[in-house]
C-alpha positions in Angstrom: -1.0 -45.4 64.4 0.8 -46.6 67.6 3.9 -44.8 66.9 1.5 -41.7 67.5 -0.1 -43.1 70.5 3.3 -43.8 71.6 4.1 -39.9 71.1 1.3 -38.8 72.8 2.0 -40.8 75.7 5.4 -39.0 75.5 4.1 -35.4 76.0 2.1 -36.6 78.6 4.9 -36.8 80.1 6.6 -34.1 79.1 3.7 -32.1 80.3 4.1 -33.4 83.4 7.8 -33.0 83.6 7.1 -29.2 82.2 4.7 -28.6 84.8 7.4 -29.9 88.0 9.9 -27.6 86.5 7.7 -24.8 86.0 7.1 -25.5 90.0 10.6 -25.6 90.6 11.3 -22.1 88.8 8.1 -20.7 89.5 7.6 -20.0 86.4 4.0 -19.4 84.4 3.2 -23.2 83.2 2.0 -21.9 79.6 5.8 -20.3 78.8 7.4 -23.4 79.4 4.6 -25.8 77.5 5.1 -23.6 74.6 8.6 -23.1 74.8 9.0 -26.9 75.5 6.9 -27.6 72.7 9.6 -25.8 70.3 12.3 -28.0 71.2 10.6 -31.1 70.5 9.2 -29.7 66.9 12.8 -29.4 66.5 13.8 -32.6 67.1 14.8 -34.4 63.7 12.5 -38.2 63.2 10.1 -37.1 65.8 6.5 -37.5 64.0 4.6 -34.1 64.0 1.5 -33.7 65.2 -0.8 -31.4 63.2 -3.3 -28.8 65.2 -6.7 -29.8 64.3 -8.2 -26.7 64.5 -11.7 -28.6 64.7 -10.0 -30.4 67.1 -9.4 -27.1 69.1 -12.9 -25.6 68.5 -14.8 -28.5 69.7 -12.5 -30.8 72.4 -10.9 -28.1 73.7 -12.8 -24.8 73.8 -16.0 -25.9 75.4 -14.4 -28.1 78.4 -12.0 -25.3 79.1 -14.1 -22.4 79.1 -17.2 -23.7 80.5 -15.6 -24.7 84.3 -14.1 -21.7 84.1 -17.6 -19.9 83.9 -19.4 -22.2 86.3 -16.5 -21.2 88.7 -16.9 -17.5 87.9 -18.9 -15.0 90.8 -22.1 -14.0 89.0 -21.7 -11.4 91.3 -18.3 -9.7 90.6 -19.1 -10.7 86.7 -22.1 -8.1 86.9 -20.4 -5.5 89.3 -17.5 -5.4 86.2 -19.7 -5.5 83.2 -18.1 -2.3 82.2 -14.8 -3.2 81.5 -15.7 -6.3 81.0 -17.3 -5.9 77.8 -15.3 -2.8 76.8 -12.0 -5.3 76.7 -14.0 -8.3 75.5 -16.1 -6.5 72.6 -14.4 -3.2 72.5 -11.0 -3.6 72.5 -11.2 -6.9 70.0 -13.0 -5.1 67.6 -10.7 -1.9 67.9 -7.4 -4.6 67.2 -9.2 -5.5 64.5 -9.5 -3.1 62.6 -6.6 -1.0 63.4 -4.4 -4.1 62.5 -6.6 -4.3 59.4 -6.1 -1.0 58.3 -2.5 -0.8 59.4 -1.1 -4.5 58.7 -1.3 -3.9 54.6 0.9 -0.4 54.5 4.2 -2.5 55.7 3.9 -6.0 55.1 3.9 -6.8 51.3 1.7 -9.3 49.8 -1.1 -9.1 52.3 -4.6 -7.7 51.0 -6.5 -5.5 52.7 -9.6 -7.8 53.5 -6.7 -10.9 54.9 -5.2 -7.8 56.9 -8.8 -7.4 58.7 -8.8 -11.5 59.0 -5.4 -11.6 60.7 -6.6 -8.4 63.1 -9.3 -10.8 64.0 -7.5 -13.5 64.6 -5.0 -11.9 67.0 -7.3 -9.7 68.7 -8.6 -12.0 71.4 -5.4 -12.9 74.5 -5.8 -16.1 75.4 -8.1 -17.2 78.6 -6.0 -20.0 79.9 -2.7 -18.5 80.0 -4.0 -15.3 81.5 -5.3 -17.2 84.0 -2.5 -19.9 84.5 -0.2 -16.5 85.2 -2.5 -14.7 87.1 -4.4 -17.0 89.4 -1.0 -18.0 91.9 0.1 -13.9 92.5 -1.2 -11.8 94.6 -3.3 -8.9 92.7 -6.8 -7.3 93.8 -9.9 -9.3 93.2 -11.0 -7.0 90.9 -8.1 -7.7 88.3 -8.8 -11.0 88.6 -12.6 -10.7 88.1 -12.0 -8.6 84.9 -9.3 -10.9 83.3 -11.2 -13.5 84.0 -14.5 -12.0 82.7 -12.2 -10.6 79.4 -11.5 -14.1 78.9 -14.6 -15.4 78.7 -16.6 -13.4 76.1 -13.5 -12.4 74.3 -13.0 -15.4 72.4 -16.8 -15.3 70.8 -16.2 -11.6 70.0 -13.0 -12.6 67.5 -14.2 -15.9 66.3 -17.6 -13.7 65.1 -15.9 -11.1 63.4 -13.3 -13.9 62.0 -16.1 -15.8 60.1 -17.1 -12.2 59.1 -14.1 -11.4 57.4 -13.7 -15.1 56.2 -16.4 -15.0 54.2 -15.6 -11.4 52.9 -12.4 -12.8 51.4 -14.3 -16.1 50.6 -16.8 -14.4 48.6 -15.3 -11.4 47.4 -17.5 -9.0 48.8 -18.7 -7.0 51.9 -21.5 -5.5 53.4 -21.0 -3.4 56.9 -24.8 -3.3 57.7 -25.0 -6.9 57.3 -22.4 -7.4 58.8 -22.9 -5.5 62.2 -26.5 -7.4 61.9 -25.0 -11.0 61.8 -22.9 -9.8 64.7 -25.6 -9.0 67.0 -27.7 -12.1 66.1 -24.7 -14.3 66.3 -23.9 -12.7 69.7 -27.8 -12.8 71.3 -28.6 -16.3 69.7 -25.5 -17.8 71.5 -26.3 -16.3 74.7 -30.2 -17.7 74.5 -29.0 -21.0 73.4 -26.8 -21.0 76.4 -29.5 -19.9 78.5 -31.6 -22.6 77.3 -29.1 -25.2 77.9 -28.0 -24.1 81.3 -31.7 -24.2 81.9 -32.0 -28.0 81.0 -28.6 -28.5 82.2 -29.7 -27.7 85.8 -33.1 -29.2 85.9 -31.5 -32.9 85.0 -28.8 -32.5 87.3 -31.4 -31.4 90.2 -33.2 -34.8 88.8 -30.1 -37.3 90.2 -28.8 -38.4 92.8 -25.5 -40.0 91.5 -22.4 -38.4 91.5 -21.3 -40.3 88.4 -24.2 -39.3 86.3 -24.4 -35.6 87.2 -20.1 -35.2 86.6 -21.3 -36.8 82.6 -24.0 -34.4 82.3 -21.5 -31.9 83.2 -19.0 -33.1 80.7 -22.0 -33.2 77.7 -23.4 -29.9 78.9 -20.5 -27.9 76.9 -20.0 -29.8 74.5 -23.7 -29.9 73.6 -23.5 -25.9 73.9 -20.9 -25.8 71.2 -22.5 -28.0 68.8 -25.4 -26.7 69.4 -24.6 -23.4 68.5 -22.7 -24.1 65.8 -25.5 -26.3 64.0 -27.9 -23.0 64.6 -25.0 -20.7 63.2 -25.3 -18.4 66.7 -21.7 -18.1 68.6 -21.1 -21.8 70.5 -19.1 -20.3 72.7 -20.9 -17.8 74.0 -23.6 -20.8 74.3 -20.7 -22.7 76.6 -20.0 -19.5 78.9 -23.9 -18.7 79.2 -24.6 -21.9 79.9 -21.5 -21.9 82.2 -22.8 -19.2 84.2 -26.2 -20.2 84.9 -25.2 -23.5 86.5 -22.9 -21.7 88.6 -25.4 -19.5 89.9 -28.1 -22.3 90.5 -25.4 -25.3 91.5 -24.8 -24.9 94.8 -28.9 -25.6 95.2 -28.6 -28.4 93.5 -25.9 -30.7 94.2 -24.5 -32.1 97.2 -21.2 -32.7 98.8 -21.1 -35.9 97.2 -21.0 -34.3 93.5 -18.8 -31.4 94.6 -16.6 -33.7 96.3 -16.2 -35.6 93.3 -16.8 -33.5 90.6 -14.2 -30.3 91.5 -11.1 -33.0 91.5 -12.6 -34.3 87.7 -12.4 -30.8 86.0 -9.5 -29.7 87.8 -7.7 -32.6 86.0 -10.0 -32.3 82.5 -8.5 -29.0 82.9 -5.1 -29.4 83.8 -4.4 -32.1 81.1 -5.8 -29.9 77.9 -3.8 -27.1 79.2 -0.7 -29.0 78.8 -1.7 -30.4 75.8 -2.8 -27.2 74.1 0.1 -24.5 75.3 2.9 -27.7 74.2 1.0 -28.5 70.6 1.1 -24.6 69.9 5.2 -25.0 70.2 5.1 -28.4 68.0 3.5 -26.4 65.1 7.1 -24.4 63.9 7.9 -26.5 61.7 4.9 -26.9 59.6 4.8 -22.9 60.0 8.3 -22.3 58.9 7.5 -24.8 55.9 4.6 -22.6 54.9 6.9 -19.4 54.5 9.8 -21.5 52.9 10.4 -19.1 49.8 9.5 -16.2 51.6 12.5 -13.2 52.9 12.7 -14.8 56.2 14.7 -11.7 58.0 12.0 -9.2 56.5 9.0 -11.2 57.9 10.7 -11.7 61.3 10.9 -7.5 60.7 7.2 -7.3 60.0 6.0 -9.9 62.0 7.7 -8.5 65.1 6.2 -4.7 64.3 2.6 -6.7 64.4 3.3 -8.1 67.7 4.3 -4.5 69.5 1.1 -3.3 67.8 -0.9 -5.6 69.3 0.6 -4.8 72.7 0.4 -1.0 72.4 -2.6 -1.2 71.2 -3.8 -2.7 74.3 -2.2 -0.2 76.7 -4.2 2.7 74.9 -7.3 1.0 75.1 -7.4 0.0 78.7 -5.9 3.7 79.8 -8.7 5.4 77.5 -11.2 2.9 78.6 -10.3 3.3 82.1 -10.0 7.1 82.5 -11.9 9.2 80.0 -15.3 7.7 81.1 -14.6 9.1 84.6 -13.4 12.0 83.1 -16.5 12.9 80.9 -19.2 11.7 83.4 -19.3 12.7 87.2 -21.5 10.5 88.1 -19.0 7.7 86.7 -16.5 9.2 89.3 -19.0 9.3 91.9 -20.2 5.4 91.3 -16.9 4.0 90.5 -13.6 6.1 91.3 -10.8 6.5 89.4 -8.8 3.0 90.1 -5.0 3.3 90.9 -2.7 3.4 87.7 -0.4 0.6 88.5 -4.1 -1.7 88.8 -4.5 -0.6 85.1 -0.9 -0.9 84.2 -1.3 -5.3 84.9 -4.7 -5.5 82.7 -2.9 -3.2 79.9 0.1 -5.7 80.4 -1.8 -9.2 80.5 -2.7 -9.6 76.6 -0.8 -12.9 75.9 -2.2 -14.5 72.5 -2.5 -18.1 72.8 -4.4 -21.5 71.3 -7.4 -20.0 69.9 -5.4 -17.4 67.3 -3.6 -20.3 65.9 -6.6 -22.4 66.0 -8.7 -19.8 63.6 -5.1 -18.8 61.5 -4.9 -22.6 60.8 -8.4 -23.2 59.9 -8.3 -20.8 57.1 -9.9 -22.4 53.7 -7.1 -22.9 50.9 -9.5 -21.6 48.4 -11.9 -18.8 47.7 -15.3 -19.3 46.1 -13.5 -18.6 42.5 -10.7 -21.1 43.3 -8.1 -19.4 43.8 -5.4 -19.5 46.7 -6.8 -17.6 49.8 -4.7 -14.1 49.4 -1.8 -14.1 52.4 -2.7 -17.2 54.0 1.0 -18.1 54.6 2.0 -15.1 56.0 -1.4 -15.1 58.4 -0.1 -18.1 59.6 3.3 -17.1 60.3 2.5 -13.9 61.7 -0.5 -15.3 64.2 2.5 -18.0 65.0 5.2 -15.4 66.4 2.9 -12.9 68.0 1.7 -16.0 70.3 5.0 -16.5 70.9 6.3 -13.0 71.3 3.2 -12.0 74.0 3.5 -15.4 75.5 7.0 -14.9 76.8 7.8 -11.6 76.9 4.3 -10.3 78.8 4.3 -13.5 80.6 7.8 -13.7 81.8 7.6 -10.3 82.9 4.2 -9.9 84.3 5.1 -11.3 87.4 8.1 -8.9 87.9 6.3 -6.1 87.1 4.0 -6.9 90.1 6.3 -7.2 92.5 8.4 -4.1 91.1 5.0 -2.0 91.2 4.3 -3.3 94.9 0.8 -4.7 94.0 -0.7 -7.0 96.9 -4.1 -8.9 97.3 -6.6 -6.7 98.7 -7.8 -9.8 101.0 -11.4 -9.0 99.7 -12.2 -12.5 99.3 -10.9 -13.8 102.4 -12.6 -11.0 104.9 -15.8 -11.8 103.2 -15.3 -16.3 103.6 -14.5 -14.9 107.4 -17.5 -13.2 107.5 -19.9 -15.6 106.2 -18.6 -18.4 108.4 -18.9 -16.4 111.2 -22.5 -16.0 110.0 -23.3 -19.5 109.3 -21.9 -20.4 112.3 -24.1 -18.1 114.6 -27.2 -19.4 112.4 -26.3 -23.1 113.5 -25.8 -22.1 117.1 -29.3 -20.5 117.1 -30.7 -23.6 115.6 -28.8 -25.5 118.0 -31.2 -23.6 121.0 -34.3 -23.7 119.4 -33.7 -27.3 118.5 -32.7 -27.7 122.6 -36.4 -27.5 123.5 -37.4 -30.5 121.3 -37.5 -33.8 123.3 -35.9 -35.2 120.4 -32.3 -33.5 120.9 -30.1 -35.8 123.9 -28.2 -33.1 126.4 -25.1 -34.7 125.5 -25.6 -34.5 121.9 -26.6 -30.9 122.1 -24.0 -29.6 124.5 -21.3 -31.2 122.7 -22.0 -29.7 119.2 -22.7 -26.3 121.0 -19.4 -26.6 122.2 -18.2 -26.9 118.9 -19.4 -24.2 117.4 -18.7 -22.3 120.1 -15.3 -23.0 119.8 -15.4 -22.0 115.8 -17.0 -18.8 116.6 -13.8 -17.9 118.8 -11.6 -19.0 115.9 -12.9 -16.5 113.5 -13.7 -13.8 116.7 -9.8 -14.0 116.9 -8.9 -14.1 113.4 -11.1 -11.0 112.8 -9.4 -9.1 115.8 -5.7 -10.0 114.1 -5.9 -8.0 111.3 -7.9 -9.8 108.6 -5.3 -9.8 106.0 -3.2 -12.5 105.9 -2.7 -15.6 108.4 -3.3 -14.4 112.3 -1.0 -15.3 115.2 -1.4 -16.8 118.4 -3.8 -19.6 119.2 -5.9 -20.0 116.3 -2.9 -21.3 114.8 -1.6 -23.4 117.3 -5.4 -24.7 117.4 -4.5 -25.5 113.5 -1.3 -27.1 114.3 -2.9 -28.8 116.9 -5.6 -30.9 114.5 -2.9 -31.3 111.7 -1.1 -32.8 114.3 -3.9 -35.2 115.4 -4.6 -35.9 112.5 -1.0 -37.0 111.2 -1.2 -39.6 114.4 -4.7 -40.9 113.3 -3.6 -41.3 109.7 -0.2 -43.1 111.1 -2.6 -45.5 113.0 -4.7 -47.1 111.1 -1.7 -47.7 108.6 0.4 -49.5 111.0 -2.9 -51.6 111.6 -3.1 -52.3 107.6 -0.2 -53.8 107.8 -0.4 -55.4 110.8 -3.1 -56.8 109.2 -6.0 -55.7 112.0 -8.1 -54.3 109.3 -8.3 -54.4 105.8 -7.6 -51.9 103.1 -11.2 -51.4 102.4 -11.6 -50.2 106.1 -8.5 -48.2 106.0 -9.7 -46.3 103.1 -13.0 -45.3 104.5 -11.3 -44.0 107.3 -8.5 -42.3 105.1 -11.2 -40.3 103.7 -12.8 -39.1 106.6 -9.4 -37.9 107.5 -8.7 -36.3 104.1 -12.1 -34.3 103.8 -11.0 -33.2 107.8 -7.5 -32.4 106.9 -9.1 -30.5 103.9 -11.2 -28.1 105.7 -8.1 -27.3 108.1 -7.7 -23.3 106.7 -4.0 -22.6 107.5 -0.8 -24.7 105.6 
């Protein structure tokens, strides 16, 4: 036992090592986890740890996917429920079954029905790494929004018609009409439940007022989701993202700076920590993989297994062009509402399919056995297959991504900041007109009144001038040297009340209060 606590510690720190480097290089986090991950499997003596794919399902899953929902604009979600869903529904099912149909003609010794299973299990890429390589470049919101989107439902969509196609094998038999109706209660019962639980969720949270308490009901709220879900056999993780997205859409209501302050830093951790530990666990499993596919023709499955992984990609790129252009084609009024988007847009969603945890998760937790005892047909090569495809999409679609960006000359569209301009400048003007009516009460102090007017009047100019620069991008002239100006004030403040620390004029208690003050100031500063 503590020689595998003492491992673990050990890729903790080899995350953390992984992750400097990956700074260093700029390089997409989840290449070098996995690829990490391979070298120490590799080493001779080390212990192995085993992917639990339990584990996966219910530690992982929930906590990762459920901030990544709450953080999600209901808004854009909506406006992109199109192509949303075609990718996350669509295009899984359409992997599916061409893989299933396909994967059996050139890969001996895999049955038609495991053929469908392993199209399942590879048809969903893999929310975190398409977000850990898309979320530091520089691409239109709307990419983003519909990655992110994909991401989130697409998961539920495979693990649905996995158990499907499970139980076909399981059982031996199959029916399409009950099938297609277990999908769409599995589907609509998950969402409810996640309704439901974003609906109690929210009215506890509303009900405190410590930070502490609300960040654990936070933490239980996903998890409870999941189980949840599970226990009524609906999808859990549709539950998680349902749930997800109706706190997002009622939190800012009901919490206060004090959770948000405290909570944002909490998941961003949560989140950064199972990312490591998931994308460097995916590289630890080779061995046991290999060791599964022992007696098999090693250079012919390499072949085969290969062939399945530019399948999967190509099958992607038709999708997203059909998707994209044929219902603008057919339908005017499609052109009319939404114009045809630029092809070099489509070419990075038809590009970003990397495979990641949740395919080996579902290839791993295969039964051994059918209902009749006998070894589940292919489950070797399943494994092995779901194995090099992560790794094949992983680094060759990640590695590349970025370089196709810049090679294609796609830029931000600066969407997001021209609207935070905007609605500052609004909330600023709102204040100032409070700030007049509020004049007339013999309850506001001239000097209290002109000296907040003052301020805002003085953040009004900043984002007058920053609007008159261009909008896209940082501006020049003084609302930079005003930024420069309070970093550098606040640098000298921050030096002071150190030097009295250890001059021992005040305490580190006092110094810390103070320190935050000055963070939370430094933190609203809008230019690095």
């Amino acid at each position: 036992m503590l020689a595998e606590i003492e491992f673990v510690v050990a890729l903790l720190v080899a995350v953390a090592g992984i992750a400097l480097l990956a700074q260093r290089l700029t390089l997409p986090l989840p290449i070098l986890l996995v690829l990490g991950g391979l070298g120490i499997g590799l080493v001779p003596g080390l212990p192995h740890l085993r992917l639990e794919p339990n584990l996966v399902f219910l530690i992982f899953l929930p906590p990762l996917l459920y901030p990544a929902a709450v953080m999600t604009s209901w808004r854009d979600f909506r406006a992109n429920l199109r192509p949303i869903l075609l990718l996350a529904i669509g295009l899984v099912l359409f992997t599916t079954c061409i893989v299933g149909w396909l994967a059996p003609h050139f890969i001996l010794g895999l049955p038609l029905a495991s053929a469908f299973v392993l199209g399942a299990i590879i048809s969903p890429p893999d929310a975190v790494a398409a977000t850990a390589i898309t979320e530091h470049l520089q691409v239109p919101r709307r990419i983003v929004t519909v990655l992110d989107g994909e991401s989130l439902v697409n998961d539920a969509t495979a693990l649905v018609a996995y158990q499907l196609g499970v139980a076909a094998v399981v059982s031996g038999g199959f029916s399409l009409p009950h099938a297609v109706g277990q999908f769409v209660v599995i589907g609509a019962g998950g969402v409810l439940l996640g309704l439901l639980i974003g609906w109690v969720s929210t009215a506890v949270t509303a009900r405190l007022d410590d930070p502490a308490i609300q960040i654990t009901v936070s933490v239980l709220t996903p998890f409870t989701a999941y189980l949840l879900g599970e226990a009524a056999h609906v999808s859990g993780v549709l539950a998680v993202v349902t749930a997800g997205l109706y706190f997002g859409w009622r939190a800012p209501d009901i919490i206060d700076s004090r959770m948000r302050l405290r909570a944002y830093p909490f998941w961003e951790m949560i989140v950064f920590l199972l990312n490591g530990f998931i994308f460097i666990l995916i590289g630890l499993q080779l061995p046991q993989i290999l060791a599964g596919v022992a007696g098999e023709n090693r250079t012919e499955l390499w072949h085969d297994a290969l062939g399945i992984s530019v399948l999967v990609i190509v099958l992607r790129i038709i999708w997203v062009f059909a998707a994209t252009y044929l219902p603008r084609y057919v339908s005017r009024r499609m052109r009319t509402d939404d114009p045809y988007p630029g092809w070099k847009n489509v070419v990075i969603v038809a590009w970003t399919g990397m495979r990641g945890v949740v395919s080996l998760a579902a290839a791993l937790a295969l039964p051994e056995l059918t209902d009749e005892r006998k070894p589940f047909p292919g489950r070797h090569l399943i494994l092995f297959f779901t194995f090099v495809i992560i790794i094949a999409t992983l680094v060759l679609q990640g590695l590349s991504l970025p370089l196709i960006i810049r090679r294609l000359g796609i830029v931000g569209d600066g969407g997001a900041e021209r609207e935070e301009r905007e609605a500052r400048l609004k909330a600023n003007e709102a204040a100032m007109a409070r700030l007049t009516e509020l004049a007339k009460s013999s309850h506001a102090t001239p000097e209290a009144h002109s000296r907040l007017v003052e301020e805002y009047r003085d953040r009004i100019r900043q984002l007058e001038v920053c609007e008159l620069a261009g909008g896209d991008g940082e501006p020049e002239g003084p609302v930079i040297g005003f930024e420069r100006l309070q970093r550098e004030a606040l640098l000298v403040e921050r030096q002071t009340i150190i030097r009295l620390r250890n001059e021992q004029i005040i305490n580190d208690q006092v110094m810390r209060r103070i320190e935050r003050d000055l963070d939370l100031a430094e933190a609203r500063l809008k230019f690095e």
